[in-house]
C-alpha positions as CSV (number, residue, x, y, z in Angstrom):
1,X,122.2,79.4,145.3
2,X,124.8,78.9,148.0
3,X,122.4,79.2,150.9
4,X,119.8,76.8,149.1
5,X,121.7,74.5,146.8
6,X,119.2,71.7,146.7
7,X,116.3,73.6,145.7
8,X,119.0,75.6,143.4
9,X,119.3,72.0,142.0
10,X,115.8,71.2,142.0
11,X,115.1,74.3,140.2
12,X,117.8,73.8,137.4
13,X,117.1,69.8,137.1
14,X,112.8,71.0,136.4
15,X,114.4,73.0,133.7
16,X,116.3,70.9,132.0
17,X,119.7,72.6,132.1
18,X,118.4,74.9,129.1
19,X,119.4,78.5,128.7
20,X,116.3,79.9,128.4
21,X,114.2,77.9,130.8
22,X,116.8,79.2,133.6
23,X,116.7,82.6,132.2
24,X,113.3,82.5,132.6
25,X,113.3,80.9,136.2
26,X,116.4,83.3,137.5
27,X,114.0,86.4,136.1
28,X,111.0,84.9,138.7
29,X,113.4,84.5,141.9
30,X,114.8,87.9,140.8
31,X,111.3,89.5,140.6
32,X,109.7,88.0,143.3
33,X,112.2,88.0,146.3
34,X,111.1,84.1,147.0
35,X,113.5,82.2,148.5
36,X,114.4,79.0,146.0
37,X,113.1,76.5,148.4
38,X,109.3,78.2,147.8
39,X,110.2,78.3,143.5
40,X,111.2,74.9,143.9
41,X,108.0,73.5,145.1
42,X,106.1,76.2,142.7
43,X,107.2,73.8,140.6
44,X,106.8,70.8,141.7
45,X,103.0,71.3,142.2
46,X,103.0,73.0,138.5
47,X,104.4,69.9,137.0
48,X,102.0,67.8,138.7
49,X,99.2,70.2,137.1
50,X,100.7,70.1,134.0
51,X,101.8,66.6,133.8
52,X,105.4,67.6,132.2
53,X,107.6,65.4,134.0
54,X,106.2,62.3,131.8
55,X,106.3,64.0,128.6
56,X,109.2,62.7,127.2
57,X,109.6,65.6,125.0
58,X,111.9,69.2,125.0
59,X,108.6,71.3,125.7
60,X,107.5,69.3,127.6
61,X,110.4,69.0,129.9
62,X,110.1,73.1,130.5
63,X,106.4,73.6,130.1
64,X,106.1,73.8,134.1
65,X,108.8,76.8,133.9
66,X,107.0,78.5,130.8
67,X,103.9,78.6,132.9
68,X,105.3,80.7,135.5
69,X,105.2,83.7,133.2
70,X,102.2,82.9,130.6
71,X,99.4,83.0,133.5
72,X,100.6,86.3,134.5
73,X,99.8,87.8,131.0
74,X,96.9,89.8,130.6
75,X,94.7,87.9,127.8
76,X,94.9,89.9,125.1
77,X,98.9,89.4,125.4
78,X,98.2,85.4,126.2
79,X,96.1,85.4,123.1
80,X,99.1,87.2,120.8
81,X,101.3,84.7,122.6
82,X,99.8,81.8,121.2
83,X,99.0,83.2,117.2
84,X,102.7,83.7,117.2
85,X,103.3,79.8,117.8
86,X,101.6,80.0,114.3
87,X,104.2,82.3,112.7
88,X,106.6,80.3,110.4
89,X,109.1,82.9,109.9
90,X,112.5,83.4,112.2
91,X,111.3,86.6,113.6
92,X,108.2,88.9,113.2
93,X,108.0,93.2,112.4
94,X,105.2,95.0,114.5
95,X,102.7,94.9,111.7
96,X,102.8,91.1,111.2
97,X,102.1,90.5,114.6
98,X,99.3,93.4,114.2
99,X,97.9,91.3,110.8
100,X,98.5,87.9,112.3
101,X,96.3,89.0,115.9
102,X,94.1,91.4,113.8
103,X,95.0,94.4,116.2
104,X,96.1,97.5,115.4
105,X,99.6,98.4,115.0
106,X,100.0,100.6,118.0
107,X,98.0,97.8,119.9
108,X,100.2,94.7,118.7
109,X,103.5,97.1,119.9
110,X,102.1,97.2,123.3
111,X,101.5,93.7,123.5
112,X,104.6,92.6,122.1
113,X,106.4,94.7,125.4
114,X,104.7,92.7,127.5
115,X,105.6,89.7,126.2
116,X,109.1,91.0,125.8
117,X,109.2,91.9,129.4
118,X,107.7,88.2,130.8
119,X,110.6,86.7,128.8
120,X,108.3,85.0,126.2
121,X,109.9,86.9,123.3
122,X,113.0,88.7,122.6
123,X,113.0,92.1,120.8
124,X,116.8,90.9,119.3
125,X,116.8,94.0,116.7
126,X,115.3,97.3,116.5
127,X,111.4,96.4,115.5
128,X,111.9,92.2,115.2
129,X,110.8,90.3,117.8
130,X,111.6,86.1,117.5
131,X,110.8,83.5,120.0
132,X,113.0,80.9,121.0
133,X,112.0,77.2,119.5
134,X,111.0,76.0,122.3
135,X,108.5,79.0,123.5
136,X,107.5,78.9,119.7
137,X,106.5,75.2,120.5
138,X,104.9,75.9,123.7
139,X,102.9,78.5,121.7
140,X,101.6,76.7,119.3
141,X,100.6,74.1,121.6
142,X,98.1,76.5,123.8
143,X,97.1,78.0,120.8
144,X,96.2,74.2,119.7
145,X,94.6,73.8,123.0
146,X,93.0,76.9,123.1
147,X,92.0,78.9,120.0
148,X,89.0,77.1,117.9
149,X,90.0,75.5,114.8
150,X,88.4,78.2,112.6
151,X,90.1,81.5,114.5
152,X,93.6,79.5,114.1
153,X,93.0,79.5,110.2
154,X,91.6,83.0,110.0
155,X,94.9,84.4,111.7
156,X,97.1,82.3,109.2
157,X,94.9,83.8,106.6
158,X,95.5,87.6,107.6
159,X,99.4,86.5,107.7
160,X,99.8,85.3,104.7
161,X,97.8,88.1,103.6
162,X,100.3,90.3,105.4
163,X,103.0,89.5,103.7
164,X,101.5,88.9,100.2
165,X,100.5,92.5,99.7
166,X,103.3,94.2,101.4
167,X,105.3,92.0,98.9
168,X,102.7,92.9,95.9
169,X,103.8,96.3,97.3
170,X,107.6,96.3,97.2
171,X,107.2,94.2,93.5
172,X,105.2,97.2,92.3
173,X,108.1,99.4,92.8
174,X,110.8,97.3,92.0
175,X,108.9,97.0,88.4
176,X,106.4,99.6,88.0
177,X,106.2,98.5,84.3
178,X,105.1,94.7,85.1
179,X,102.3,92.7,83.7
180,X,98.9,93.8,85.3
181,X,98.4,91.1,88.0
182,X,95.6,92.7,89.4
183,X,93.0,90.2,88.8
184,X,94.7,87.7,90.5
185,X,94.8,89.7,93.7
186,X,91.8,90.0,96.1
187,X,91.4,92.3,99.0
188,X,92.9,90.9,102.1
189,X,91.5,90.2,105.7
190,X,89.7,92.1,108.0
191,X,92.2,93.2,110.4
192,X,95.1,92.9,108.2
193,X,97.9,95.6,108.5
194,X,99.8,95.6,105.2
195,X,102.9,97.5,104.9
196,X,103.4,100.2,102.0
197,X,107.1,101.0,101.1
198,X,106.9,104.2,99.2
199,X,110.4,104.2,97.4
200,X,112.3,101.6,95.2
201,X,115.2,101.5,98.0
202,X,112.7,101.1,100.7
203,X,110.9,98.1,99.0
204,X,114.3,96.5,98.2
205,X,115.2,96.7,102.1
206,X,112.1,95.3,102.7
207,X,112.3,92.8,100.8
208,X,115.8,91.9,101.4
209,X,114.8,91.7,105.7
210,X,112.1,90.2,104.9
211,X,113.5,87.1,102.4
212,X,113.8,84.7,104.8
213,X,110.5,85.3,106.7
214,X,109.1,84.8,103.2
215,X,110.1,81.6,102.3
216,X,109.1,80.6,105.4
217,X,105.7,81.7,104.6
218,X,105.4,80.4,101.3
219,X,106.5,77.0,102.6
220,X,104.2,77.1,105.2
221,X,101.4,78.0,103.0
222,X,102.5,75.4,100.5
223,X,101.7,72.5,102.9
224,X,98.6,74.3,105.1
225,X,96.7,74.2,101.4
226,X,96.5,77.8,101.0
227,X,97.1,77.8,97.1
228,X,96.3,81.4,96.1
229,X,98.8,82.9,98.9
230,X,101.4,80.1,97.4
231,X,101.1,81.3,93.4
232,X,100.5,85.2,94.6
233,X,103.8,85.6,97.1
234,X,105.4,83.6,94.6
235,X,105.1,85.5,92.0
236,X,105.4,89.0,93.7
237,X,108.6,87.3,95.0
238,X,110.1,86.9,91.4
239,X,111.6,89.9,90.8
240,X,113.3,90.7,93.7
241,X,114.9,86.6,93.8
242,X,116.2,87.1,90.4
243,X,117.7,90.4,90.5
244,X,119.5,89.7,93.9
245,X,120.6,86.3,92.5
246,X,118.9,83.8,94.6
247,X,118.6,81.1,91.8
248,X,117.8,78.2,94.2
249,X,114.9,79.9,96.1
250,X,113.6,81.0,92.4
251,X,113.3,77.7,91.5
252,X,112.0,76.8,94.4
253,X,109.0,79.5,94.8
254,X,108.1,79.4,90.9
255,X,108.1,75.8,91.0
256,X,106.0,75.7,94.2
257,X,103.6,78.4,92.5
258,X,103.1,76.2,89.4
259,X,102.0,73.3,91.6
260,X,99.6,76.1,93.5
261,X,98.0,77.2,90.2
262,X,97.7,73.4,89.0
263,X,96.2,72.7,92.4
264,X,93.8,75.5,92.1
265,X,92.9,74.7,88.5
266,X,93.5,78.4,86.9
267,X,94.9,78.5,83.5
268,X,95.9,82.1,84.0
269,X,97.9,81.5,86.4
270,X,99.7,78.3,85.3
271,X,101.0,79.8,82.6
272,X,102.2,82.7,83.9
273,X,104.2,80.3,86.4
274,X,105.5,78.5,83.6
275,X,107.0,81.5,82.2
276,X,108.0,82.7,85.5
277,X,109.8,79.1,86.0
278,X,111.2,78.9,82.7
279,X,113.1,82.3,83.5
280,X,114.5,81.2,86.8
281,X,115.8,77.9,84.4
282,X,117.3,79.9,81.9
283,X,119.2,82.4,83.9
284,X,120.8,79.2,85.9
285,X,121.2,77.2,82.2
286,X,118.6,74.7,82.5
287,X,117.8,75.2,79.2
288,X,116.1,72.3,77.9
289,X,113.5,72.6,81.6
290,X,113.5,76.4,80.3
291,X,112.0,75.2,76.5
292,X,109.3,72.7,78.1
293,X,107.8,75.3,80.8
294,X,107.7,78.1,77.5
295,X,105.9,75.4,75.4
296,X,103.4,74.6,78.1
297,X,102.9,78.9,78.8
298,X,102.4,79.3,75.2
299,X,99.7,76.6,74.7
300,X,97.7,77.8,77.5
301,X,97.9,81.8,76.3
302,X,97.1,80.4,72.8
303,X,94.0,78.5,74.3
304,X,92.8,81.5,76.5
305,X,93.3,84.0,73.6
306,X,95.9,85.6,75.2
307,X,97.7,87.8,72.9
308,X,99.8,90.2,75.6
309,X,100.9,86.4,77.4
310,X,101.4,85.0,73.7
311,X,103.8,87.9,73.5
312,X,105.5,87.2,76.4
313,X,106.4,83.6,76.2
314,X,108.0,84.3,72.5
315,X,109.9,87.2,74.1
316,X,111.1,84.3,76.6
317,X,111.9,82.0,73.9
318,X,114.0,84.4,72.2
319,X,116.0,85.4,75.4
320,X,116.3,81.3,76.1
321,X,118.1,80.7,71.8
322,X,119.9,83.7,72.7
323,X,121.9,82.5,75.6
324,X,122.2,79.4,73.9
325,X,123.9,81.4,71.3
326,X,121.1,80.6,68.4
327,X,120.4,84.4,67.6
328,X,118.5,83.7,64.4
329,X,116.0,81.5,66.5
330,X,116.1,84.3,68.5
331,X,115.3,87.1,66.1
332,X,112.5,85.0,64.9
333,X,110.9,84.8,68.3
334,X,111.9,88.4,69.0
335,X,110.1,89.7,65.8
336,X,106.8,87.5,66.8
337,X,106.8,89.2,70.2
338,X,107.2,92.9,68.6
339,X,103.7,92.1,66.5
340,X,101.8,90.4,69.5
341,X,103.0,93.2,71.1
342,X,101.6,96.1,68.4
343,X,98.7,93.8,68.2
344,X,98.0,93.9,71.9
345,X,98.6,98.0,72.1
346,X,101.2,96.5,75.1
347,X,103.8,99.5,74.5
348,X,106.6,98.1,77.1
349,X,106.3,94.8,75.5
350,X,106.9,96.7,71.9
351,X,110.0,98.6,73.6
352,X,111.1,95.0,75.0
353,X,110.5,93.1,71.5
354,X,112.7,96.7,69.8
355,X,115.4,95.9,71.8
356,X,115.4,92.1,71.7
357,X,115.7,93.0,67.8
358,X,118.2,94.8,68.1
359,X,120.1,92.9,70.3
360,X,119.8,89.9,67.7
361,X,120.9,92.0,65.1
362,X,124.1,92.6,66.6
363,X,124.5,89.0,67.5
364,X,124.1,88.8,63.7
365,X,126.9,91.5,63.1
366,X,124.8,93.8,61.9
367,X,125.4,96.3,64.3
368,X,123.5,99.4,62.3
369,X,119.9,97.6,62.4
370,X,121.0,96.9,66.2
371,X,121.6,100.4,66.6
372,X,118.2,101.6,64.6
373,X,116.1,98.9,66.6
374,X,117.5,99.8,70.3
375,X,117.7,103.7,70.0
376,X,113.8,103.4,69.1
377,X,113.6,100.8,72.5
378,X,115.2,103.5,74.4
379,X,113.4,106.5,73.1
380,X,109.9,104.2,74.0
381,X,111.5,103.0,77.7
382,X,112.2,106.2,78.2
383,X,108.3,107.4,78.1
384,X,107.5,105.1,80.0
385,X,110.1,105.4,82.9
386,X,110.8,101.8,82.4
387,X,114.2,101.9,84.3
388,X,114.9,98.0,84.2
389,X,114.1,98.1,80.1
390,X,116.0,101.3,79.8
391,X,119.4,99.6,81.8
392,X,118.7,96.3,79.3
393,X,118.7,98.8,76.1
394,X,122.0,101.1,77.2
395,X,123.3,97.7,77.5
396,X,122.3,96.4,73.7
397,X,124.0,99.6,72.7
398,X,126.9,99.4,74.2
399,X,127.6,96.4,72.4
400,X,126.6,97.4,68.8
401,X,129.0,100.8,69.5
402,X,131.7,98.4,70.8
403,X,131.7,96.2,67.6
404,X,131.5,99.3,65.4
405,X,134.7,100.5,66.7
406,X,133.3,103.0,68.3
407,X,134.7,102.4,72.1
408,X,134.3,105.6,73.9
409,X,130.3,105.4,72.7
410,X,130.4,102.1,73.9
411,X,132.0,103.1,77.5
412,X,129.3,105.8,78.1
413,X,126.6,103.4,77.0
414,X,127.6,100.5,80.0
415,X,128.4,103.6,82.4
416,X,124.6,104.0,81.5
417,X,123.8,100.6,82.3
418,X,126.1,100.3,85.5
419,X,124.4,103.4,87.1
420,X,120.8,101.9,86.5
421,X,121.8,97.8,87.3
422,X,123.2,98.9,91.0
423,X,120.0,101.6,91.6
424,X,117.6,98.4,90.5
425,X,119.7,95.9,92.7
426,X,120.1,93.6,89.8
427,X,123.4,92.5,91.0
428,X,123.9,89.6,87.7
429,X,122.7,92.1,85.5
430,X,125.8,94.4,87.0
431,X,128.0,91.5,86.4
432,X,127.4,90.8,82.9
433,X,127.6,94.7,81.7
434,X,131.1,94.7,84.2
435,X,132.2,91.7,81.7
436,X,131.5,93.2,78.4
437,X,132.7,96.8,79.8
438,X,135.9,95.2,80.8
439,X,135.9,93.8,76.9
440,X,135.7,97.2,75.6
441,X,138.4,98.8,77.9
442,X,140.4,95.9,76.9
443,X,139.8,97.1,73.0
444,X,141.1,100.7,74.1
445,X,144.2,99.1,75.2
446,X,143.4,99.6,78.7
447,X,144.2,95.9,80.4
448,X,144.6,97.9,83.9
449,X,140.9,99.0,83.6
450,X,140.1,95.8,81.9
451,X,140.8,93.7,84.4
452,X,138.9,95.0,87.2
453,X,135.8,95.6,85.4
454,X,136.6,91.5,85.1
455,X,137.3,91.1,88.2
456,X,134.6,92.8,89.6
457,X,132.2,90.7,87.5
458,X,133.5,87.5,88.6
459,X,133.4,88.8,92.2
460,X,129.4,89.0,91.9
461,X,129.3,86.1,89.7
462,X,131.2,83.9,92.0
463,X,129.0,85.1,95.3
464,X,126.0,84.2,92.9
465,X,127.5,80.8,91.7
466,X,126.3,81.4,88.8
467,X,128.1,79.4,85.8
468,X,128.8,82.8,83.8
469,X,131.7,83.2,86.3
470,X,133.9,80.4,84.0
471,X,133.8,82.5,81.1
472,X,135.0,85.7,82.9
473,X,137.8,84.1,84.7
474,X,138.6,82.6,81.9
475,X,139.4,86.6,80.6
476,X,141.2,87.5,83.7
477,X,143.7,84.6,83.0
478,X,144.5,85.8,79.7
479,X,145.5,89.3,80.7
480,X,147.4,87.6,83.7
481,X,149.4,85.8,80.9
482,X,150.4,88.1,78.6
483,X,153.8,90.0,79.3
């Protein structure tokens, strides 16, 4: 740069005094021993080819500078190049780029060096590779350019597909239990490379990488029209948004897979979204959006002869009068479910309904039905290996043995719970057993252990913002006041 300044100027001036344009041009005059006066007019005549210096626009500014290293990729790597102009996420895994390309894995690694190497993508972590905006930009417009219409859909296809089953997947083990979904899945793509986490820890870190890239894609697939891969990641999405405590972007993906079901005129799945969106209201207090979702779910399972659905949405209802502190309206609703259920042969939704039962009971004060009702639950979850209905159940029991006196029961019942909450990742589900542990410690005339079973409950409660935090600060302050 001292020995040619002008061209040095030149040079930065065609790059618009950006980062990564200049890392980009430093990386040619490193590579190919030019002197900057020969770089310089490289680009001059580029920018004539490429029109740039007219644009008006941030890629277009740089485009001359990004076609110093695009040319020099072999097609296969140019082609993978442009698909991932497509990609809506932050960053992409080997596999995606595999699924969005249709290559193999091994294949859509070695490509994905190359690119990394001509300074068109960034390996910034083990495994994830992200472009910078304006490479993404420039991508998307060769792939506009370049890549027919219908090849441009079909590799947005095999990504959302991508990431639809893998999430399928990971939902499978987070709730091996759930409701069969099957029918509402189809085979994916041609060419698509879906990942297959074999453990629940591995699907939670999955998922948990992943989250952003998600919403990205479910966004993206919301305004491209691909309804089915809206309602689908949506609702394979559900699970791991509410256990981790990410109200908003529960809202926001049920609500968005309602709209995809209306859209795509299927009854089945419109009321499932309307149960799924009713949850995400309730847990957040939206109760009176909570009741009209339920009432729309259960007129379309009623229509469709859906007794197992039917069951459901009065299992919902009875969870909604509950934390509005109605439990006879929620008995009510709880007892329906437990004879849809028996009806239905649907045995987790029996040892669900047991427990709701029970759990009313106790509500009620009548903590020996509570204890009849959830010890048959357990007993049932148990069979089944239904981990998140089994953590729910300890929970129910821990309260009846608490209000019966019986504290040490009652401590051994929400250790139960604890132990099963943290192993599923349901971090509000943790924070609620932390506040009625800390209420049963209190009872033993423990205030020490009391108050950080409180305080760890309002730690998670207050990272989730969820309003449930008030009432346990509110216990924290009273041990704080007493002598």
């Amino acid at each position: 740069m001292a020995a040619e300044p002008e061209a040095a100027e030149a040079i930065i001036a065609a790059c618009a005094r950006l980062p990564l344009a200049l890392s980009i041009a430093a990386a040619r005059a490193q590579q190919s021993g030019f002197p900057l006066a020969t770089l310089a007019a490289e680009l001059g005549t580029a920018s004539q080819r490429f029109g740039v210096l007219d644009a008006g626009d941030a890629v277009g500014e740089v485009r001359t500078v990004f076609s110093w290293s695009y040319p020099a990729l072999t097609p296969p790597a140019a082609r993978l190049f442009r698909l991932l102009g497509l990609h809506p996420g932050p960053d992409t895994t080997v596999p995606a780029a595999a699924s969005l390309a249709g290559l193999t894995v091994d294949a859509a690694r070695r490509l994905l060096t190359e690119l990394t190497r001509a300074n068109l993508a960034a390996e910034y972590r083990p495994g994830r590779f992200t472009l910078h905006d304006l490479l993404r930009a420039y991508a998307a417009e060769l792939s506009d350019a370049t890549d027919p219409e219908p090849d441009r859909r079909a590799a947005t296809t095999r990504l959302l597909d991508h990431y639809t089953h893998t999430t399928h997947a990971a939902d499978e083990l987070l709730r091996p239990q759930s409701d069969p979904v099957d029918h509402l899945m189809t085979p994916p793509a041609v060419g698509v490379r879906p990942e297959r986490p074999t453990t629940h820890a591995a699907a939670l870190a999955w998922l948990t990488t992943e989250h952003p890239v998600l919403l990205a894609a479910l966004r993206h697939a919301a305004g491209a029209g691909f309804d089915a891969h809206v309602w689908r990641l949506g609702r394979a999405l559900d699970t791991f948004l509410d256990r981790q405590g990410h109200w908003h972007d529960r809202v926001e993906t049920c609500r968005a897979a309602l709209l995809a079901a209306e859209r795509l005129g299927d009854p089945v799945a419109q009321a499932v979204a309307h149960r799924f969106l009713a949850g995400a209201h309730t847990v957040v207090n939206r109760y009176a959006d909570a009741h009209a979702h339920l009432e729309h779910a259960l007129e379309l399972y009623v229509r469709g002869g859906d007794t197992e659905g039917e069951a459901r949405t009065h299992q919902n209802l009875a969870s909604l009068w509950d934390r509005q502190g109605e439990p006879r309206k929620a008995l009510e609703h709880s007892r329906r479910t437990l004879t849809l259920a028996r009806a239905a042969g649907h045995r987790r939704a029996q040892a669900d309904a047991l427990n709701a039962v029970g759990w009313c009971h106790a509500q009620l004060g009548e903590h020996g039905a509570a204890l009849a009702y959830c010890e048959r639950a357990l007993d049932l979850l148990q069979q089944l290996g239904d981990r998140a209905g089994e953590a729910a159940t300890w929970d129910s029991l821990g309260f009846a043995h608490h209000h019966l006196g019986q504290y040490g029961r009652a401590v051994q019942c929400y250790e139960r719970t604890l132990v099963l909450s943290r192993d599923l990742g349901d971090r509000w589900g943790e924070a609620d057993t932390l506040s009625r542990l800390g209420d049963t410690r209190d009872a033993l005339g423990d205030p020490t252990a009391a108050r950080s079973d409180w305080q760890r409950a309002l730690d998670i409660l207050t990272a989730l913002d969820h309003p449930d935090a008030t009432a346990v600060r509110a216990k924290l302050d009273r041990v704080i006041d007493l002598p």
